[in-house]
C-alpha positions in Angstrom: 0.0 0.0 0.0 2.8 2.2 0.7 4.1 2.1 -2.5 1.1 2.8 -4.3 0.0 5.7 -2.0 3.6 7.4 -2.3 2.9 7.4 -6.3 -0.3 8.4 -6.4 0.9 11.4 -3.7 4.0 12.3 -6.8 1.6 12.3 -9.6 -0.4 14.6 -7.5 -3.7 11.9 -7.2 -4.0 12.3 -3.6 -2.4 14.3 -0.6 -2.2 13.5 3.0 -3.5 14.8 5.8 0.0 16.4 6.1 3.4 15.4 5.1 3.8 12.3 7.1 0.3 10.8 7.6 -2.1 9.5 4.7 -4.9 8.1 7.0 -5.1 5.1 5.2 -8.1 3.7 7.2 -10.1 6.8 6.8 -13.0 6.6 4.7 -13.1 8.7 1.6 -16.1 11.3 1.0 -17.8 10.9 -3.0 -16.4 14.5 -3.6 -12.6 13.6 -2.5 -13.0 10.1 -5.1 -14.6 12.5 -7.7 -11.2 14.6 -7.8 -9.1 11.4 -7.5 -11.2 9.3 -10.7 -10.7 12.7 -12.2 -7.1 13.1 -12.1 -6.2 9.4 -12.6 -8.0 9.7 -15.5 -6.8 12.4 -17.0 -9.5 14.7 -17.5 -8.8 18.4 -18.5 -10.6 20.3 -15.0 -11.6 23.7 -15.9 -12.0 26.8 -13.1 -15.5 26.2 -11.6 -17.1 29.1 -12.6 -16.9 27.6 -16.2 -19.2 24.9 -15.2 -22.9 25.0 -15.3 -24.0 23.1 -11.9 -24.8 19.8 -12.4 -26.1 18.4 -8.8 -27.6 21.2 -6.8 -26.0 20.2 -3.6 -22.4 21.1 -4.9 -22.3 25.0 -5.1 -20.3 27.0 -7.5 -20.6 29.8 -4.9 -17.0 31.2 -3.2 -15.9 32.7 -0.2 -14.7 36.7 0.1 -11.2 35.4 -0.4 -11.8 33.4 -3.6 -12.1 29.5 -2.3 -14.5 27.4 -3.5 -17.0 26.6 -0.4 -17.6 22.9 -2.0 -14.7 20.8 -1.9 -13.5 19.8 -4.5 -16.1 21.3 -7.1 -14.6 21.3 -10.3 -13.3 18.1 -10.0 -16.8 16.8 -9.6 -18.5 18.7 -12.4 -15.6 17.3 -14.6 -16.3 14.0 -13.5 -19.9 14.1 -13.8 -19.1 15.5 -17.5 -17.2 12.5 -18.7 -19.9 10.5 -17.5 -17.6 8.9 -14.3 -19.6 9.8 -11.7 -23.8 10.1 -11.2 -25.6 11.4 -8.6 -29.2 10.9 -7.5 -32.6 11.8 -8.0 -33.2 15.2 -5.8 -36.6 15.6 -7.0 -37.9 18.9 -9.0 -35.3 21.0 -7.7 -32.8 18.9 -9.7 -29.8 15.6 -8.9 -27.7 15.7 -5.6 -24.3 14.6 -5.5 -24.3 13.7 -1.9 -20.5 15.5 -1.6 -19.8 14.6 1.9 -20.8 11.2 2.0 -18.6 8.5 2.3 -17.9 6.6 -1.0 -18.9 2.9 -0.9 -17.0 0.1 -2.0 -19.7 -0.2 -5.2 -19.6 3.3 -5.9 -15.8 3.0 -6.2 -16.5 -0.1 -8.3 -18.4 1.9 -10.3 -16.3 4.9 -11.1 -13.3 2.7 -11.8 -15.5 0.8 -14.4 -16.6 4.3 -16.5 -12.8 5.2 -16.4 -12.0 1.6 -17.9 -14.8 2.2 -20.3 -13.8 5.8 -21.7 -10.6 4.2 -22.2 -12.2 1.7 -24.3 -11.3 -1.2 -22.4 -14.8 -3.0 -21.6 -15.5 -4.8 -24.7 -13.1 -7.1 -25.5 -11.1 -6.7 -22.8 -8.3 -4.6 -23.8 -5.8 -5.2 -21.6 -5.8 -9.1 -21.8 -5.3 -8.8 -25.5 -2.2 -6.2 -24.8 -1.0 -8.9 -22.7 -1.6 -7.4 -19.1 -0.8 -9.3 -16.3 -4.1 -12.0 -15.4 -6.0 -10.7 -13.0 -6.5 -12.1 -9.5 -10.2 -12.9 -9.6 -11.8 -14.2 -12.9 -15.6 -15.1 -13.1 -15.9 -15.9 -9.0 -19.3 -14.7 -8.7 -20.0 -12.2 -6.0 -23.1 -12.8 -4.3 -24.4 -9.9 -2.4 -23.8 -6.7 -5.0 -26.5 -4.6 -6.5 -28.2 -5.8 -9.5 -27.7 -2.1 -10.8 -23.9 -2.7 -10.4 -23.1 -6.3 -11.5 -21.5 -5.5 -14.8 -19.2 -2.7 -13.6 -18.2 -4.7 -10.2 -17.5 -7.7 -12.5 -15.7 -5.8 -14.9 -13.2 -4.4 -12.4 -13.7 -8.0 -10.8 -12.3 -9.7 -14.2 -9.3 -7.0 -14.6 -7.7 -7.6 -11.1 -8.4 -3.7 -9.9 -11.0 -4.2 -7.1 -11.6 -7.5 -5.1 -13.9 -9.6 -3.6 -13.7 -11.5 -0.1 -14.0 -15.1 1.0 -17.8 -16.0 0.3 -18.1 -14.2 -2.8 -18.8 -11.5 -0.6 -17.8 -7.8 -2.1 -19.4 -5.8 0.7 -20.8 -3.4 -1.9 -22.0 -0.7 0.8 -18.7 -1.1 2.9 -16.9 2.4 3.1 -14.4 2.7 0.7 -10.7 3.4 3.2 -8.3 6.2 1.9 -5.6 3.0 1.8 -8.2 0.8 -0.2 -9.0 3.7 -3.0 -5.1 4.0 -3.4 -4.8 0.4 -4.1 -7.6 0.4 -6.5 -6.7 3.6 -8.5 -2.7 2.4 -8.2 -4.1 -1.2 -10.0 -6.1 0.7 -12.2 -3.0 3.1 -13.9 -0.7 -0.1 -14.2 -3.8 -1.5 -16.1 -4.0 1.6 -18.5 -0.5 1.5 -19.1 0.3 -2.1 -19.7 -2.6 -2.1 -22.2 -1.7 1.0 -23.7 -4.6 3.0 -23.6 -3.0 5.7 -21.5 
């Protein structure tokens, strides 16, 4: 883990809580994974005022000395716009993001799977063909994850980036841990690089 958290912290992916503690056990809110899918993927983040709110709970709106007041803002409208992350339905008054929550283990699942997918690795799968390394679970069904999120949990399932637990268990509404997102995202770069999509 401390290998792929010390990358991710020089390409600029994550940041500790200072310079000698990560927090790897911490959970992770939806807005902090929305900046890290964000940046591990690539995507060109604009200032926030250049964004047209998507999800009425994360404000555009800043502070007297310039700060955004909702963490990390741009990161999530640019997100949202490549289609990586969704929020839910907030009624007529439009979609909430739900910034503060804590991202679950399927919501991680499912992020990691739209960032395999703009890459153009879902269909076949790319990196076997580029001769990535096998992954670690293959076609082990998991037994207790959303029927919404079976395709993109088995997806990241079949290419080795996210894993299951003894049982077939995934623990799809488990907290996703600042350690465990490191892991998944560090997995996820090799991935794009060995097949050559990034």
């Amino acid at each position: 883990m401390d290998r792929a958290v010390s990358r991710l912290v020089g390409a600029g992916i994550v940041n500790g809580y200072d310079a000698n503690y990560f927090g790897p056990a911490d959970p992770l809110t939806r807005a902090q994974a929305a900046k890290i899918v964000s940046l591990a993927a690539g995507l060109e983040v604009r200032p926030p005022e250049e964004y047209r709110p998507t999800f009425r709970d994360v404000s555009l709106a800043r502070d007297v000395y310039g700060n955004a007041l909702s963490y990390p803002l741009a990161f999530v409208e640019a997100a949202a716009a490549a289609g990586l992350v969704v929020g839910r339905t907030g009624g007529e008054e439009g979609p909430l993001f739900d910034p503060e929550a804590p991202v679950t283990r399927v919501q991680l699942a499912q992020m990691v799977a739209r960032m395999v997918r703009n890459l153009g690795g879902d269909s076949p799968y790319a990196p076997e063909a580029a001769g990535a390394p096998t992954p670690l679970l293959v076609d082990v069904p998991l037994v207790d994850v959303p029927a919404h999120a079976t395709e993109d949990v088995a997806l990241v399932a079949r290419l080795g980036l996210m894993m299951g637990y003894a049982g077939g268990r995934f623990d799809p509404y488990a907290e996703a841990q600042r350690g465990h997102v490191a892991l998944v995202i560090n997995r996820y770069l090799d991935w794009a690089a060995t097949a050559g999509l990034r």
